[in-house]
C-alpha positions in Angstrom: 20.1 -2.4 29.2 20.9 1.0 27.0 19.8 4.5 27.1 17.6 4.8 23.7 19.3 6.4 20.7 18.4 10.4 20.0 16.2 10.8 16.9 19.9 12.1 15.4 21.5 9.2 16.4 18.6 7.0 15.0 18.5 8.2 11.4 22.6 8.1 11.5 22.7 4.7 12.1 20.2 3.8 9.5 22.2 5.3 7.1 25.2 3.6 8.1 23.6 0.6 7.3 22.5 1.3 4.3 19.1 2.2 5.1 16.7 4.6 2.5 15.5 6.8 5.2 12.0 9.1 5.0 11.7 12.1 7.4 8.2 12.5 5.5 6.7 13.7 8.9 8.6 17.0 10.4 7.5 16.5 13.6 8.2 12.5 14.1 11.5 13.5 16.3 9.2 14.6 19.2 5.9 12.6 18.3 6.2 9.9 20.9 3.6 9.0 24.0 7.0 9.6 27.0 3.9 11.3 28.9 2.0 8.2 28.8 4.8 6.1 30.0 8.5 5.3 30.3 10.7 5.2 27.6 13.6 3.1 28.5 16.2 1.7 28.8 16.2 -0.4 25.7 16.5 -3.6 25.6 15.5 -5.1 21.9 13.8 -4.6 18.5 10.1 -6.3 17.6 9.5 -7.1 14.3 5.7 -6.4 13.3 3.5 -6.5 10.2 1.0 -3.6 9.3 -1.8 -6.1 8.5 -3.0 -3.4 5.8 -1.8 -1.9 3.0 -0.9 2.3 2.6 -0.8 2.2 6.3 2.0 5.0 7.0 -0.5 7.7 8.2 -2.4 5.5 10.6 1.4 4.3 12.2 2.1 7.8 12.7 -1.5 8.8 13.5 -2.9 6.0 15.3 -6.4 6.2 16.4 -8.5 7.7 18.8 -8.8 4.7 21.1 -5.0 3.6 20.2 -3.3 7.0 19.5 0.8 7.0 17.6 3.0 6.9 17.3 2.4 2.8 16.6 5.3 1.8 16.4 9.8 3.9 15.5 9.7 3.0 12.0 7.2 2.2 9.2 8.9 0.1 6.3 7.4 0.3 2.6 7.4 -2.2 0.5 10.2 -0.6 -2.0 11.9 -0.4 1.2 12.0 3.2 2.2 12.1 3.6 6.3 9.5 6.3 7.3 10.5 7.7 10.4 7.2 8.1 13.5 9.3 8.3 16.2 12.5 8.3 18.5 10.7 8.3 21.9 7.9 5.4 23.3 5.3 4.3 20.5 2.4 1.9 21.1 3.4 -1.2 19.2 4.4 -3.8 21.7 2.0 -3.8 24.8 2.9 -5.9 27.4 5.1 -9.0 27.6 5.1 -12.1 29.9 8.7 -12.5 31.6 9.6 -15.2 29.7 9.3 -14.1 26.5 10.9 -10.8 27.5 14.2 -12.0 29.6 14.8 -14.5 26.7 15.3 -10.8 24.8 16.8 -9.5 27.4 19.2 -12.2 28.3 19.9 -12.7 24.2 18.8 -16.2 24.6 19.7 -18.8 21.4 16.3 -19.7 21.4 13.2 -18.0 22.2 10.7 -20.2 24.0 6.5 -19.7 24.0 5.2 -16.9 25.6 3.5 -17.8 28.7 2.0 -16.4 32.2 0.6 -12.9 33.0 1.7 -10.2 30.9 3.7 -8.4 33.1 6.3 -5.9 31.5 5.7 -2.6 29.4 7.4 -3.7 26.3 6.6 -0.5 25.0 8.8 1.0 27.2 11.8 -1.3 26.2 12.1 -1.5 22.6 12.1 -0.5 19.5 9.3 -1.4 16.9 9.1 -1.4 13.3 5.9 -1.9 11.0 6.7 -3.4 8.2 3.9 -3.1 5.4 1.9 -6.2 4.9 -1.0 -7.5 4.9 -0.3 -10.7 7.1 -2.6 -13.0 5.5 0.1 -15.8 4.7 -0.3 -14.5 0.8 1.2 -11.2 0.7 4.7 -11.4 -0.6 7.5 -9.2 1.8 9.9 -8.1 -1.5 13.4 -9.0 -1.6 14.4 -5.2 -1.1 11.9 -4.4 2.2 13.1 -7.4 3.6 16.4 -6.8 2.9 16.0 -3.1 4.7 14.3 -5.0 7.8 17.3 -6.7 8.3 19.4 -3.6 8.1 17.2 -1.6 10.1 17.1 -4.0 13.2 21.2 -4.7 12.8 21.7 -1.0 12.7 19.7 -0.7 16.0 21.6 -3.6 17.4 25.2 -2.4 16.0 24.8 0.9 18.3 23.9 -0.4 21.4 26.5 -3.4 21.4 23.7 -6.4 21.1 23.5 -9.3 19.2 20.7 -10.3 16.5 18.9 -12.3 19.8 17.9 -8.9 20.8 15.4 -9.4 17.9 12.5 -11.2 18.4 9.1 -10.9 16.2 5.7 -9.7 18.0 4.4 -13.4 18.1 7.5 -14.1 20.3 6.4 -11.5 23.0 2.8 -12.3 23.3 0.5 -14.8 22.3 -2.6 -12.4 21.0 -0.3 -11.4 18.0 0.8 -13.7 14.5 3.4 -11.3 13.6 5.3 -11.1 11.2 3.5 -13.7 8.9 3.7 -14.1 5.3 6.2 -15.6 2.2 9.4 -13.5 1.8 10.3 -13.4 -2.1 13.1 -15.8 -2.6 13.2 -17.4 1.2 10.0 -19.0 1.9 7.7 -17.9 5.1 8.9 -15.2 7.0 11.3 -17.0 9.7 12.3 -15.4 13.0 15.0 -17.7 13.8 16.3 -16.9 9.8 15.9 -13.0 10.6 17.7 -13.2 13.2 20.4 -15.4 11.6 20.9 -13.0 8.8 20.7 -9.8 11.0 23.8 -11.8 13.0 25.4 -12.1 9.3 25.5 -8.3 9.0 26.5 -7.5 12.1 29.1 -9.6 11.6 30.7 -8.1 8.7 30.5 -4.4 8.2 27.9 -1.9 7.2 27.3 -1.5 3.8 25.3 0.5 1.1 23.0 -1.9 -0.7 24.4 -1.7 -4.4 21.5 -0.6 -7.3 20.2 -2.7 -8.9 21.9 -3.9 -12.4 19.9 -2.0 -15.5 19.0 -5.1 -18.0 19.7 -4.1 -21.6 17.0 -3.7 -23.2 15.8 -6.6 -25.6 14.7 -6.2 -29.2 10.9 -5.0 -29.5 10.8 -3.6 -25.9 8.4 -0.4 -25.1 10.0 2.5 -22.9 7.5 4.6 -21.1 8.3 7.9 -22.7 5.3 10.6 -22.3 4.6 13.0 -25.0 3.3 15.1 -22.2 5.2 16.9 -19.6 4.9 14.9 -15.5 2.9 18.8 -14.6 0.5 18.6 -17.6 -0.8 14.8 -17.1 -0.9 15.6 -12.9 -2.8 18.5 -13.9 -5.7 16.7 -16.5 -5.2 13.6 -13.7 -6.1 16.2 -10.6 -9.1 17.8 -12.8 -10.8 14.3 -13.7 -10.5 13.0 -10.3 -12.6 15.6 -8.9 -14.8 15.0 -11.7 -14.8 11.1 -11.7 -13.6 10.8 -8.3 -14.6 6.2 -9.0 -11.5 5.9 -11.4 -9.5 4.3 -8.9 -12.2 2.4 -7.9 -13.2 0.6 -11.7 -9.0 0.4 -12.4 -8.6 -2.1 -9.1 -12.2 -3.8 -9.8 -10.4 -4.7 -13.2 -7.1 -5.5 -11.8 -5.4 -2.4 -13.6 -2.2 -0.8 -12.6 -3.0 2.7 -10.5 -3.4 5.7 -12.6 -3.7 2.9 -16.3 -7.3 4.4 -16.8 -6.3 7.9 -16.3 -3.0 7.2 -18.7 -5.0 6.2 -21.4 -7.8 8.8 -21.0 -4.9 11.4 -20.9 -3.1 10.1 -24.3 -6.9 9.8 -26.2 -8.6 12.9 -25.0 -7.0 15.1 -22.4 -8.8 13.6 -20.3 -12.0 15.4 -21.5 -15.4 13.8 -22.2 -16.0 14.7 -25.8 -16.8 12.8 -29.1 -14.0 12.7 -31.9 -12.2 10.6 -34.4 -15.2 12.1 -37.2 -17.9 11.4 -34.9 -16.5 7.7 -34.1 -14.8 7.8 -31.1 -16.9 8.1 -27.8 -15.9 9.4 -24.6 -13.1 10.0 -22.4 -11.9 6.9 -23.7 -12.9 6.8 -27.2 -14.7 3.8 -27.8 -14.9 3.1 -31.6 -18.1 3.0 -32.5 -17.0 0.9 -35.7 -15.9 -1.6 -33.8 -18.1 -2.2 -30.5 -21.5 -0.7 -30.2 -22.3 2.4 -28.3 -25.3 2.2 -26.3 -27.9 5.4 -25.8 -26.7 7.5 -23.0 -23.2 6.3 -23.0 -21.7 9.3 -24.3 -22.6 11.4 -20.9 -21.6 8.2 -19.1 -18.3 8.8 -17.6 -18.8 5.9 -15.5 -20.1 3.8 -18.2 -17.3 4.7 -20.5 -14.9 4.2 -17.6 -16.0 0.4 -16.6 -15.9 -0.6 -21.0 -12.3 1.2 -21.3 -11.2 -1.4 -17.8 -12.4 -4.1 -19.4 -10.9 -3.9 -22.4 -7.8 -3.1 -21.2 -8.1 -5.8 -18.6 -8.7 -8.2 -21.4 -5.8 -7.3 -23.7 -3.6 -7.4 -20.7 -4.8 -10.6 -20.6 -3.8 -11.7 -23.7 -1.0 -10.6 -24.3 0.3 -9.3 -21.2 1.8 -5.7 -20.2 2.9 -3.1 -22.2 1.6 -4.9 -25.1 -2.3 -5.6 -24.2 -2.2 -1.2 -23.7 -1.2 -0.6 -27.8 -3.3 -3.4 -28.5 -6.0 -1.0 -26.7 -5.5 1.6 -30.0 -4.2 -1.1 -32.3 -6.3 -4.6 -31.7 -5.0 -7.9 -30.7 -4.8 -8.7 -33.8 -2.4 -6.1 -35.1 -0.4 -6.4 -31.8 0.0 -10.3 -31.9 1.2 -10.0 -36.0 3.6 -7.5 -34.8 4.7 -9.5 -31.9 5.0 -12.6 -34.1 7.5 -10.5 -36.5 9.6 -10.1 -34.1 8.9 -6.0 -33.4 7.4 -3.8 -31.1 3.4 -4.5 -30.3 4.0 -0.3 -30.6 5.2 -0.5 -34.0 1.6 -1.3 -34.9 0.2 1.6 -32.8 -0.5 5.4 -34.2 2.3 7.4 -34.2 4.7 4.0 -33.2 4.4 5.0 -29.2 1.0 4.2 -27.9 1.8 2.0 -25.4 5.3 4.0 -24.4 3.6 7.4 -24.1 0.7 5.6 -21.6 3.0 4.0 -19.3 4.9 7.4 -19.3 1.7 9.1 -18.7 0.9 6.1 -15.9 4.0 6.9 -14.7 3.1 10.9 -13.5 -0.8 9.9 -12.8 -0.5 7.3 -10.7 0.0 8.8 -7.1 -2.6 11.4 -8.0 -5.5 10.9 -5.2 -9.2 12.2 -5.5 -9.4 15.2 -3.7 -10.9 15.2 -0.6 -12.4 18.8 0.1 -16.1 17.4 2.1 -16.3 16.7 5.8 -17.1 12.9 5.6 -13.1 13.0 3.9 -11.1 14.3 7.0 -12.4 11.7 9.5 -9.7 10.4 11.8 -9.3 7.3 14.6 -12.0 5.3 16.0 -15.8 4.7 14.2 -18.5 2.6 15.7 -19.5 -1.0 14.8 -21.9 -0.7 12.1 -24.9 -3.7 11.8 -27.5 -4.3 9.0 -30.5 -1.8 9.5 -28.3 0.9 11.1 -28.9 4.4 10.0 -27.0 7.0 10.4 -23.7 9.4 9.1 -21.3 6.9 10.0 -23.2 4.5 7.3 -22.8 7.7 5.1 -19.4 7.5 5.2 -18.9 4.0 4.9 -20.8 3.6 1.3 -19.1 6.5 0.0 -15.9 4.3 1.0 -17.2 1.6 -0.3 -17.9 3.4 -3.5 -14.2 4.3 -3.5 -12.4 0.9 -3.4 -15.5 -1.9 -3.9 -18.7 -0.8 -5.7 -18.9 2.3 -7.5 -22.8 2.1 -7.9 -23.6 1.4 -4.5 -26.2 3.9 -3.3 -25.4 6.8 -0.7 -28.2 7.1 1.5 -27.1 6.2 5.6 -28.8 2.9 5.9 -27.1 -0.2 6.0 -29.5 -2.3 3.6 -28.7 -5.3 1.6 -26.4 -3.9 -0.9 -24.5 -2.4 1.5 -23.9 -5.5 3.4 -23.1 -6.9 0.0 -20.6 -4.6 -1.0 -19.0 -4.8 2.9 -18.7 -8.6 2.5 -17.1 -7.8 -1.0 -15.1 -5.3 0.5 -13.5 -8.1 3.6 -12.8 -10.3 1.1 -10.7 -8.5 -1.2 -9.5 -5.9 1.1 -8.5 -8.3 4.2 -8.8 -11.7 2.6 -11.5 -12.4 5.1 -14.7 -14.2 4.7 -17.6 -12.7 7.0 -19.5 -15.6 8.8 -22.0 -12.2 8.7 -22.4 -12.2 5.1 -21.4 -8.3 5.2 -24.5 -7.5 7.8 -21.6 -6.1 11.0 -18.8 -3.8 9.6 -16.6 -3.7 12.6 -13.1 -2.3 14.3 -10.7 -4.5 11.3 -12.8 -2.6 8.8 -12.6 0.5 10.0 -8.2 0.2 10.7 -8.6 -0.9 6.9 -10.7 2.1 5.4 -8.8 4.5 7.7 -5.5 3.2 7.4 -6.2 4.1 2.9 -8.1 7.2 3.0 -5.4 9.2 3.5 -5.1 13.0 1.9 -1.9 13.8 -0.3 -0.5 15.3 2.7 -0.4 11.8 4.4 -2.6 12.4 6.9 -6.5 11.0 7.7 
């Protein structure tokens, strides 16, 4: 039993052990729910999963009918340790005996949780959400797991305990599978293995994690290198978004890398809809009309022009893989393959020799620019209702023009859950929470909502 580290003494230790710590939130030293509840003494560290993706808002935010701080410490997937809190968070809920003294007690082995769910486990330990979607598929990187393991030694190295002060959220109660899911290089994510390696660090001495080794670069390869300054492309990015605010929407449809479309449209136009290239080049994304045909009304199309430039793209990457299927987007696959088979650069075939360098340094600045969100529907927070098929109403509203967002861009706005939007909320399970509805999309209900919540986030990181 331990008096809980001070938010000062927190992000020290972290460091210590080689942790890349966030303070992103100001006020996460004194967001906590202490007049809720006790906070402490401390007696362990659960390991959860966020069970979404972009989730570091809704940790810190919570909901209306679960409010945050949800959990101490929300982990990225590059690693980086966001700070929510230093006092008690909602993460754990309550713990049978069992499964809490064998924590406690730093039992070798942690058996079954079983009988009533006595103890406030929020109360007596630490939590960290590690970002995943816990659907057995999603891959924890080397480097976040690597950080988890830090993170929960450091916590262990101040107060004197061993690693079997660590259990996983699965081990404290039965209602809960985390954390699930493959870690790169180890197989499925393994309590008894966490543990084993947090023992092997808290064994030795804290360390910095060393970088990473740069690879010298091999004959032919493209370096993202933008013509255009990181303010100019955020700039044309920021204007076209509140413009085209479905770009995001058609680059994940196609499978594209965030901010791709808005690269490219940067490099050919400006980002401007406009014909050029002597009357042959269509569009934000010039499509040649020498080479595919143009149909009538495509040139005031943004959408249209948007969906053909994915495609494309999505079918060079194909081909021939990336950076090489984006110059093969201004040069053809055929000029891109003879350069590639010559041994040179698929950009050495592109006009001015840098296509596909200046994109990817364009994709580089564009791709954390969001839509902005200025309209009421944008700034809701916390808990929405179940929806069902033939409901009408605002919250329906809001739920297409999510939908429109992240799943069907040409799904109509109009407040009544119909047909298509039950098909584009079945489409929108599947791909979003690998989930099948046994509803085919007709009930859109509490996992949808954490899901849609949890990525409509301002820049600001907030709901």
């Amino acid at each position: 039993m331990a008096k809980p580290m001070t938010a000062s003494q927190f992000v020290a230790a972290l460091k210590k052990e080689g942790v890349k710590v966030s303070e992103r939130y100001s006020g996460w030293r004194t967001h906590n729910r202490n007049h809720k509840g006790a906070w402490g003494n401390v007696n362990g560290v659960v390991i959860h999963h966020t069970a979404g993706r972009n989730s570091v808002s809704l940790c810190y935010n919570g909901t209306s009918a679960l409010p945050g701080p949800l959990c101490h410490t929300h982990l990225a997937k590059d690693g980086t340790a966001t700070m929510m809190s230093a006092g008690r968070a909602n993460h754990a809920g309550s713990f049978p005996a069992n499964a809490f003294n064998a924590m406690l007690n730093e039992a070798k082995t942690h058996p079954r949780p079983a009988g009533p769910e006595t103890v406030d486990a929020n109360a007596r330990t630490y939590g960290i959400e590690i970002e995943n979607l816990g659907n057995g598929r999603d891959v924890y990187p080397s480097k976040q797991y690597d950080a988890a393991v830090r993170w929960a030694a450091a916590i262990c190295r101040f107060h004197g305990w061993t690693a079997n002060s660590v259990i996983g959220h699965k081990e404290g109660t039965t209602r809960k599978i985390d954390p699930k899911g493959p870690v790169q290089g180890k197989g499925d994510f393994d309590m008894h293995d966490f543990r084993r390696d947090v023992q092997a660090r808290l064994d030795g001495k804290p360390t910095t994690p060393k970088p990473d080794p740069k690879p010298e670069p091999k004959p032919g390869t493209i370096t993202p290198k933008s013509r255009e300054s990181a303010a100019t492309v955020k700039a044309q990015a920021e204007r076209a978004l509140k413009d085209w605010p479905f770009i995001p929407a058609v680059e994940k449809k196609h499978g594209l890398p965030a901010g791709l479309l808005l690269a490219v449209g940067s490099r050919e136009t400006n980002l401007v809809n406009k014909v050029g290239d002597g009357g042959h080049g269509h569009g934000v994304w010039q499509q040649d009309d020498r080479w595919w045909k143009v149909p009538a009304g495509f040139d005031k199309d943004v959408q249209a022009q948007a969906e053909k430039a994915a495609k494309l793209l999505a079918d060079n990457i194909k081909a021939v893989g990336l950076p090489a299927g984006v110059a093969a987007y201004n040069a053809g696959l055929t000029g891109v393959k003879n350069a590639l088979a010559a041994g040179k650069s698929a950009d050495s075939a592109t006009t001015g020799g840098d296509y596909a360098a200046d994109v990817l340094g364009r994709m580089a600045y564009a791709d954390d620019v969001k839509p902005t969100r200025v309209l009421e529907w944008q700034k809701v927070e916390g808990y929405m209702p179940e929806l069902r098929y033939g409901d009408e109403n605002w919250h329906v509203d809001f739920l297409q023009r999510m939908l429109n967002r992240f799943i069907s861009p040409n799904l109509k706005v109009d407040g009544k859950y119909g047909q298509s939007t039950a098909d584009a909320v079945h489409k929108f399970y599947r791909e979003q929470l690998d989930y099948t509805t046994t509803t085919k999309g007709r009930v859109f209900s509490a996992g949808g909502w954490r899901r849609v919540l949890s990525v409509a986030e301002t820049q600001d990181g907030k709901n």
